[in-house]
N, C-alpha and C positions, 0 to 999 in steps of 0.2 A: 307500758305506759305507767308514770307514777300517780299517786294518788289522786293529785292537784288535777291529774289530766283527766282522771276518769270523774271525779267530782265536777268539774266544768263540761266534760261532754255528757255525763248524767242529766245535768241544769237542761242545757240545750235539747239533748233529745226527748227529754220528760215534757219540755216547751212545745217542743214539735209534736209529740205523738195526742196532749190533750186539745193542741189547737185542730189538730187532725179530727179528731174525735170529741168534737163535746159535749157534755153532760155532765150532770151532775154527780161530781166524783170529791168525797170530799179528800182533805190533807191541804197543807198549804206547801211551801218551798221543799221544805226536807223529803216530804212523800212523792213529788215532782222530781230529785235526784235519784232517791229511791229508785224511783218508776222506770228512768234514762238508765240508771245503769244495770239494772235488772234487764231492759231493753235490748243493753249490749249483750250482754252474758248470752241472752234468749238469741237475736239475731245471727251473733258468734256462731253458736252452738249450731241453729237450724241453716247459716249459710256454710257452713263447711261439709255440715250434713248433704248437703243440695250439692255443693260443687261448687257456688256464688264465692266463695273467700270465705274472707273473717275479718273480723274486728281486727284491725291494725294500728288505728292512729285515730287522731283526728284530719280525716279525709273523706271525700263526697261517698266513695263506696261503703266505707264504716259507717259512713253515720245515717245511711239509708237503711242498712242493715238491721242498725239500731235501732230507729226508729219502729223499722217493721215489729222488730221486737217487743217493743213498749206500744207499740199499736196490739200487738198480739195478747200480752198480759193483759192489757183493757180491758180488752175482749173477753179473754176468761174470767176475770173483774167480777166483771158487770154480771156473765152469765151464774155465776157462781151468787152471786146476791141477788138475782131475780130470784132466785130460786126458794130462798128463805123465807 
């Protein structure tokens, strides 16, 4: 995927994983691509780990993946600043 590609499925799944989850997280747009494509990297990583695939495109399996992903960094997020 070129860059344009992973910046716009960034957007989306960063969209998807704080409507998933929300709370008060702050950052605005950039920290939301951030978030998506940091999601992919994560859900890549742990679905090929599993057997699930990877991160291939912008397609319904990738971008569940991803999202899992960006759901999962929240998660450490969050728990990582309660803690402080």
């Amino acid at each position: 995927m070129g860059i344009l590609s992973w910046i716009l499925m960034g957007l989306i799944v960063g969209v998807i994983a704080k409507l998933v989850m929300p709370g008060p997280d702050p950052g605005g747009i950039f920290l939301t691509i951030l978030l998506g494509i940091g999601g992919a990297f994560v859900g890549g990583y742990v679905g090929s780990f599993l057997g699930l695939g990877s991160v291939t495109g912008l397609n319904p399996g990738s971008l569940l993946l991803s999202v899992g992903g960006a759901v999962l960094i929240l998660i450490l997020h969050r728990t990582i600043r309660k803690k402080r």
